[in-house]
N, C-alpha and C positions, 0 to 999 in steps of 0.2 A: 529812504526805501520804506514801502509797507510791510505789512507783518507776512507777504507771500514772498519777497525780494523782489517785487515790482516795483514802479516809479510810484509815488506819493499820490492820492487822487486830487483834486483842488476844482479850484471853480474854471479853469479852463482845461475841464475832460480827462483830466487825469496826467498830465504834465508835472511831474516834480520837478524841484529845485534842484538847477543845476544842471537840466535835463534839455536837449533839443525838444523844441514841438514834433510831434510824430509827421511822418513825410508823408505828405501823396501819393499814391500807385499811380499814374497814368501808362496809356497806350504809348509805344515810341519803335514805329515798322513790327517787326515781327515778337515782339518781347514786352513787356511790363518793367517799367525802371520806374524810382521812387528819387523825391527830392525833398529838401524842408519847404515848408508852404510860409513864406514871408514876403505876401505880399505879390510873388509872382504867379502869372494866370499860369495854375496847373497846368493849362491843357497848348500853351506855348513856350514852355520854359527853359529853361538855358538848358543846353543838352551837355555841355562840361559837368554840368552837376549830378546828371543821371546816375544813378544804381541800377544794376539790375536786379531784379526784384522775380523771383522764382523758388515754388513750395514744394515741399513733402510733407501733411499733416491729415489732420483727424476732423471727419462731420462730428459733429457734439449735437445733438437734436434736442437733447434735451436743457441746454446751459438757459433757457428762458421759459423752461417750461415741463414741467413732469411727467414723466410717465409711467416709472417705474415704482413709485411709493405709494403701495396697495394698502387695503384695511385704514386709512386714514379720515374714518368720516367726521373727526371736526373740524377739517379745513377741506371740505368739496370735492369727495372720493380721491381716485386715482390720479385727476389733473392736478398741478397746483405749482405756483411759484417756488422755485429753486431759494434757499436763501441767498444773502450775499456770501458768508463762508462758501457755498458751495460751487458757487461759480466762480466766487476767485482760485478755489481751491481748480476747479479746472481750467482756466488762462494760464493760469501760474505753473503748473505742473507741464502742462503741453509747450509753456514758455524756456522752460528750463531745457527741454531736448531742441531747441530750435527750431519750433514748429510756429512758422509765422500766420497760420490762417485756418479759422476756422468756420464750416456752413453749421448754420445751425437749421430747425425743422422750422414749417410755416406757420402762420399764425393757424389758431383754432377756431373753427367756425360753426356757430350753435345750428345741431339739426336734430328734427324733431320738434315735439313742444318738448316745452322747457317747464311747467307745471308739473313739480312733486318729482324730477327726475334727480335732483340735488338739492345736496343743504346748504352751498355757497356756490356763486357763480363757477365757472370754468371754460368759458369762452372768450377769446381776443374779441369776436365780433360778433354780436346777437341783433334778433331783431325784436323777441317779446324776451323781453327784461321784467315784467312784470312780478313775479317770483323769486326776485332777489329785490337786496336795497338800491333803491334809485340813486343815492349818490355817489356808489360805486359805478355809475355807468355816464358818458357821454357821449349825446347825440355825435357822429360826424356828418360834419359841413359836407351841405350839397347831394347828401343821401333824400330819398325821395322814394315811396312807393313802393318797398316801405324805409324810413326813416331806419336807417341801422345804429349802433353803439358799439363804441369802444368801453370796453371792459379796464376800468383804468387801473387796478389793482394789478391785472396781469399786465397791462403795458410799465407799471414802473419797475416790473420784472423784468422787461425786456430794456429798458435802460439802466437796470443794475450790471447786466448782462453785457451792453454795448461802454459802459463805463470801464467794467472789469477785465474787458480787454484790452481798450483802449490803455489802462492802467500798465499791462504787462505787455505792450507791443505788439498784441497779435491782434490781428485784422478779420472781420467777417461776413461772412456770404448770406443774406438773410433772402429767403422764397418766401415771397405775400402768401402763396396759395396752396394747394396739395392739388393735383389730381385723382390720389385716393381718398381713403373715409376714415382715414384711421382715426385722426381728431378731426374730421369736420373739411371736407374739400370745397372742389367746384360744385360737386352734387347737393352741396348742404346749402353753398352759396345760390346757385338759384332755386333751392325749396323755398329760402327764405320768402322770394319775391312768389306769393299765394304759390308754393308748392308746383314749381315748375320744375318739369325734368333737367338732367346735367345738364344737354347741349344747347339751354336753353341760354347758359351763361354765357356764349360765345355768339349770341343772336338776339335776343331779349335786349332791348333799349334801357328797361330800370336798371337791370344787369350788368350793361357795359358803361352806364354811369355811376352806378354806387359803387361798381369797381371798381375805377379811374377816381375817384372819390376819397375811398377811403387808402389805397395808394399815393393820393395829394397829401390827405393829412397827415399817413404816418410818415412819409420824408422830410416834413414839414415840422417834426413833431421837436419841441424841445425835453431834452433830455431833464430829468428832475431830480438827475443826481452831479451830471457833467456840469449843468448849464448853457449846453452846446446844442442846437439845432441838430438834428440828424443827417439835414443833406449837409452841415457844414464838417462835421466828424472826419474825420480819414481812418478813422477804427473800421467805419463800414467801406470795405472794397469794392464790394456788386451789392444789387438789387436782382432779385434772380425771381423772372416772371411765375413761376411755378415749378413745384416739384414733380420733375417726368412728366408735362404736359408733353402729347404726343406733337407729332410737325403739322399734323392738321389741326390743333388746339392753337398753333400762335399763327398762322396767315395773317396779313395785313388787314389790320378793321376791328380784330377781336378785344375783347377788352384787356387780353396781359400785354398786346403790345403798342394798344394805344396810353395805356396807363405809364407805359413803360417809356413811347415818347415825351412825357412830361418831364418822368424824371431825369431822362437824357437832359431833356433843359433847364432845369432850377437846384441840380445837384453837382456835385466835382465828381459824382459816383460813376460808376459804369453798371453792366447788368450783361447779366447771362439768360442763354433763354431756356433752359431747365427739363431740355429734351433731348430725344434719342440720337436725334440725324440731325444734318448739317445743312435741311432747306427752310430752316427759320430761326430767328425772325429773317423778312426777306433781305435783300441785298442792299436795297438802302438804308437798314442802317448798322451796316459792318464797318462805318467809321468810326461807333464806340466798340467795346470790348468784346461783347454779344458773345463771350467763350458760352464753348458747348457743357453745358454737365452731362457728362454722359453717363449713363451709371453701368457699370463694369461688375456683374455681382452673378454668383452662381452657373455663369457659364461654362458649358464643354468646352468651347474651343480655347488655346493658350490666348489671357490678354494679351498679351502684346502684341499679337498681329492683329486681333482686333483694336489696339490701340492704333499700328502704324496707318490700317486702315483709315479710320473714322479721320484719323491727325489730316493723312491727304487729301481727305473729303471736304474735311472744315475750312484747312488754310487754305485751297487751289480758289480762284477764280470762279463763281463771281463771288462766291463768300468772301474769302479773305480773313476770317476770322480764325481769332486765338483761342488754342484749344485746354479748358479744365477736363481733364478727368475728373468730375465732381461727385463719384460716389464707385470704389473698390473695393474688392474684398468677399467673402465668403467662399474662402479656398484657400488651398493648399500653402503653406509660406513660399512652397518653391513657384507657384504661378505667381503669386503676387511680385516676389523677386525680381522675377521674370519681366512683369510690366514694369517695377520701380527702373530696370536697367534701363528699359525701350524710354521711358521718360527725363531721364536725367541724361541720356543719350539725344534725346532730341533739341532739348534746352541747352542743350551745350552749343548746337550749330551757329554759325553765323553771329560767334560772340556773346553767347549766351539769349537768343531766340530760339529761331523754328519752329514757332508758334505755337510752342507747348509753354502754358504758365503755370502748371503743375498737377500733381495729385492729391484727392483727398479719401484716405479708407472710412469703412465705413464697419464701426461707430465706436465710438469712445463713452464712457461713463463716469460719472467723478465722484469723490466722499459721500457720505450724509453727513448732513450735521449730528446724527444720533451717532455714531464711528461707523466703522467697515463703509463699503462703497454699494451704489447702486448697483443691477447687473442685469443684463439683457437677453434672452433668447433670439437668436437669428435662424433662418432656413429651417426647414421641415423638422420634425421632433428635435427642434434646438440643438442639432446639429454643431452651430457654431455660438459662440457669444458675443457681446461686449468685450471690448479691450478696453484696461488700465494703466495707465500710465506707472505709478509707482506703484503696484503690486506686483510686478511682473518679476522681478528678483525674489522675493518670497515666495511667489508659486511654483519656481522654478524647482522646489523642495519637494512639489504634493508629488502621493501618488498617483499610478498611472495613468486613475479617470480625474486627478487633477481634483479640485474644488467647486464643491456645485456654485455655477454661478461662474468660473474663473477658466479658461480655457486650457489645456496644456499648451496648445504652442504659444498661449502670449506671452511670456519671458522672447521667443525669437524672434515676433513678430515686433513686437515693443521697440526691441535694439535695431529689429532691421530699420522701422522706420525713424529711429534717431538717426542709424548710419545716413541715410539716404538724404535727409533733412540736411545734413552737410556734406554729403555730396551734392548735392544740387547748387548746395553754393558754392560751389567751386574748392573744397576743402578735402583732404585726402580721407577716404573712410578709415586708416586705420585710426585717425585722430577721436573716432566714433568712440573707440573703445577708452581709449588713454582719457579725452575729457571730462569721467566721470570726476578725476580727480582735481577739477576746478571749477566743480559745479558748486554754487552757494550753499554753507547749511541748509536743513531743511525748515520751515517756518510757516505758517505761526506755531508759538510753544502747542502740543495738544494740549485737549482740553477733556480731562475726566468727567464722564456721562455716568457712573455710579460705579462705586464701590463699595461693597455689600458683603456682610460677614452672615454666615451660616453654621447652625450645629448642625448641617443635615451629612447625610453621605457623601462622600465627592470623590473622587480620582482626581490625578495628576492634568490641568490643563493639555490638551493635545494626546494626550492618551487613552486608548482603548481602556473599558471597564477592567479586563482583565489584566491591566499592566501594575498595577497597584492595588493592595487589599482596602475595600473603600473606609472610610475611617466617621465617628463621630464629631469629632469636636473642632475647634472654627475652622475653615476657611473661610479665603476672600475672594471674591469674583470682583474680576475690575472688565471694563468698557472706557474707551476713550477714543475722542473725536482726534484726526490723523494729523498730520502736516505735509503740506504741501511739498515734495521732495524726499520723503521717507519712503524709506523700502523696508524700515525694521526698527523696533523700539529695546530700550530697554528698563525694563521696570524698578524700580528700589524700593524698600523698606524700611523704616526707622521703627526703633520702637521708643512709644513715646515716657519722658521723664518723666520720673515718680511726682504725682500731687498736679498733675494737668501742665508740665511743664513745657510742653510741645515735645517737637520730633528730638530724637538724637541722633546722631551720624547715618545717615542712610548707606545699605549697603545692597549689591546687585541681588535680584535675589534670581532672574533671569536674562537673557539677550537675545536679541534676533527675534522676537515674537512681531507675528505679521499683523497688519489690522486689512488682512486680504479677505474681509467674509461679506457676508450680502447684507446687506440693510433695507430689502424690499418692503417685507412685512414687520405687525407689530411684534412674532412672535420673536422672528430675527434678529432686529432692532434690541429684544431683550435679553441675547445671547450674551453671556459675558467672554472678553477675546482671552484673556487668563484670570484661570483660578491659582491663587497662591495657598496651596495645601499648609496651613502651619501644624497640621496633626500627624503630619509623616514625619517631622522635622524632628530630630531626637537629643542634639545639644547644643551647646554654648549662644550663641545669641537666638538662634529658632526658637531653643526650647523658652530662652526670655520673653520671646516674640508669642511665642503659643499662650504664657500662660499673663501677659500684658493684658493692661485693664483696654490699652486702643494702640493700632498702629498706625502708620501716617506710611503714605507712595506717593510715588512720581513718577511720571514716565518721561522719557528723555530720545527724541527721533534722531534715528541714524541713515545718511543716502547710503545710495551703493555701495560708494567708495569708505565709509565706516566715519564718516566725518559728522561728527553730534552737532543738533541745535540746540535750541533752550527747552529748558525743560518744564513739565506741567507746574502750575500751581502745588504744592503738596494737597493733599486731602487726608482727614482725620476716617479713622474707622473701628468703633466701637465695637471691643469684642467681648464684655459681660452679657452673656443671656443672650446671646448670637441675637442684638439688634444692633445691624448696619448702619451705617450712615455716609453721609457726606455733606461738607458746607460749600464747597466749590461748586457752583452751577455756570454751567458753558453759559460765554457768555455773548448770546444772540439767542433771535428769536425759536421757537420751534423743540427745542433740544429737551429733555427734560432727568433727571437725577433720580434714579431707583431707589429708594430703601424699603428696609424693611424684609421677614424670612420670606415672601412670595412674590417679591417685585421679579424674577428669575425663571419665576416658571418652569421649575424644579433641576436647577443645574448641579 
């Protein structure tokens, strides 16, 4: 097992010892069944072996790609590579409630000039690279007029990303293209070609071959952490022609669904056509999987008849095709409910078909590597948020506006979609509740991001100024990076032996504290998650501990159910002359260890 309780990575894509090779999804009549891939043609294969194969999970948009990690200009503003902590940190978290699938967002497409607009690339696909280093960039084959690049710093993010799944069994939906601008769509893709309007992508000859082009290479593409070809992976489910491309965007001819016959032919994969309605791609080719994404988000009417809707739309004749709900959400738990019933109600028919392959809500967020998690605004004045996987039990505690950054209802929405994730396999939901108590500790051990002694003023972690008389002398502010499976930590103490003898017995000196805060910015990022007051502290080991030349902590992650993992490294912290420290530095790229009285930013 790795250090998330996934299978081991290795050089065949992530398969540990002792482990079946991960199974193929294919089509088989109105359902999605999966089998081991040994040799037999996927798309023929013994139907005695078939599973069926049907989701309840989470769009992740960001698991290959940034966009929530603001003020960061020395690694290329706002956009930038996830680490691997941070994507395994979300496979593995979404792995643990039974969520076998996840879409993540499309690639990024450089628009505009690109001169003096960053200080490190931040596009999947550019065409004047000129202002970055050239060997961050290669040409793709068979682009022409103009000659485009793959950004390869961001592509081996996006095979950390298709490893990290692959790792922890969950499967994923990737869309080449955006129809919007958020990071660079269709409209950015034919500026490229001398500054042509959007619709020019769906008519423009360089357009629909650098299209189909750079679609070849990345199917084609081997992975540089797997070792695995992409079209040879089964981690990748679908190929999804674009995101919310409308039904006049995929007509026959255009570049996402000629691009998209290719991949129908030199992949095991299938593909969705990443739109609203159910007249495309056309009806030749609804022998692959062609499930509709439909996105399901801030409307008046109750999903689920717009779901039974569209369901009848897609599977009747001449479609025929299986239906994803590829994007829910921004309302109410009871609407959402609502469609998770109409969906695991329809997958039930006919033996587990009727042409529904599941649901994906939309959106999920995972760790930083610096601790607390990313977090999202959705719908008009942020309205709604990001959802967390394992924050949702600690937020369950905020008040009633909840945590900036952290929803109030996500603690229901969280559990509904665990429920639903085993109901769809066929598994009683009340088992939703009881199985927290056979879920895996939580792992990897955290990793302390700094701990920092102060003679300044301070209160009690988590409390208002006025709940304690603020005090002079040390406190410790601690930060630490989460584990995967935790909903709550708990902190220790030791205080260290006379003459540098290290730690001595550690003792609680809190529980339950959350690592549910935002990690967007730097100012965030330098929030410490508990302050341990040792100036309120008035005897027997506190007072040792107050007036000690250093103290040493650890923190130790606890899941829902109270069942502890391994605990942090210890870290040392120097309390003469209130200068902090720490020798423990996380250990990955990116993360960095605060000391000193103003690394805090006056907490």
């Amino acid at each position: 097992m790795d250090g998330h309780g996934g299978p081991d990575r290795d050089g065949n894509g992530g398969v540990g010892p002792g482990r079946q090779p991960m199974r193929w999804v294919v089509r088989s009549g109105n359902r999605l069944v999966e089998w081991p891939h040994d040799g037999v043609d996927v798309r023929k294969g013994d139907r005695h072996r078939q599973q069926s194969f049907a989701f309840v999970s989470y769009n992740v948009p960001n698991l290959h790609y940034l966009e929530d990690r603001n003020d960061d200009d020395d690694d290329g503003g706002t956009r930038r590579c996830p680490t691997p902590f941070e994507q395994m940190d979300a496979v593995a978290a979404i792995a643990r409630h039974n969520h076998k699938v996840a879409r993540i967002y499309a690639l990024s497409i450089q628009s505009g000039p690109a001169a003096g607009r960053l200080s490190a690339p931040a596009y999947h696909v550019a065409a004047d690279v000129s202002p970055f280093p050239r060997d961050e960039w290669l040409p793709v084959p068979g682009t022409a007029d103009p000659v485009l690049y793959f950004n390869e710093t961001l592509l081996r993010g996006l095979d950390e990303a298709v490893a990290a799944a692959h790792s922890c069994g969950v499967r994923l939906i990737i869309p080449f293209i955006d129809r919007w601008e958020w990071w660079g769509g269709i409209k950015a893709f034919a500026s490229l070609h001398g500054g042509r309007p959007a619709n020019d992508f769906y008519t423009h000859p360089p357009c629909i071959n650098n299209f189909s082009a750079v679609v070849a290479a990345l199917v084609s593409r081997r992975n540089t952490v797997s070792g695995l070809r992409y079209s040879e992976d089964p981690a990748i489910l679908a190929w999804e022609t674009g995101n919310e491309l409308e039904t006049v965007d995929c007509r026959a001819g255009t570049p996402a669904v000629l691009a998209c016959d290719d991949v129908d032919a030199v992949t095991g994969h299938y593909y969705d056509d990443g739109g609203p309605g159910p007249d495309a791609p056309p009806a030749t080719l609804t022998t692959r999987l062609a499930a509709l994404a439909n996105p399901l988000r801030a409307l008046r009417s109750p999903y689920a008849a717009r779901f039974a809707r569209d369901l009848a739309a897609a599977t009747a004749p001449p479609h025929g095709k299986l239906f994803l709900v590829g994007e829910f959400g921004l309302s109410d738990p009871r609407n959402l409910r609502g469609l998770l019933d109409a969906v695991v109600a329809a997958a039930g028919k006919g033996g587990g078909g009727g042409g529904v392959v599941g649901a994906l809500l939309w959106s999920l967020r995972f760790r930083a590597r610096d601790g607390g998690f990313y977090v999202h605004p959705e719908g008009d004045d942020a309205a709604f948020w990001s959802y967390h996987v394992d924050s949702a039990s600690a937020n369950a505690n905020a008040d009633s506006a909840g945590r900036w950054g952290f929803a109030k209802d996500e603690p229901a929405v969280v559990a509904m979609m665990k429920e639903y994730a085993r109901r769809i396999d066929g598994r009683p939901s009340a088992a939703a509740a009881a199985g927290a108590a056979d879920e895996p500790p939580p792992s990897p051990p955290p990793v302390v991001v700094f701990a920092t002694a102060s003679a300044s003023s301070s209160s009690p972690s988590g409390s208002p100024p006025a709940a304690a008389a603020p005090t002079t002398t040390p406190a410790v502010a601690l930060r630490w990076r989460g584990s995967a499976g935790a909903t709550a930590y708990r902190v220790e103490r030791a205080v260290e032996v006379s003459g540098g003898g290290g730690p001595g017995p550690f003792v609680a000196v809190t529980e339950d504290v959350s690592d549910a805060v935002a990690a967007n910015t730097a100012a965030a990022r330098a929030a410490p998650m508990f302050v341990d007051p040792l100036a309120r502290l008035a005897a027997g080991a506190e007072a040792q501990a107050a007036a000690a030349a250093a103290v040493w902590y650890r923190v130790t992650p606890k899941n829902a159910s109270g069942v502890c993992g391994e605990a942090s490294e210890p870290v040392r912290v120097v309390l003469e002359g209130a200068a902090g420290g720490s020798q423990q530095r996380p250990q990955e790229r990116g993360a960095t260890v605060a000391t000193g009285r103003g690394a805090l930013g006056g907490w």
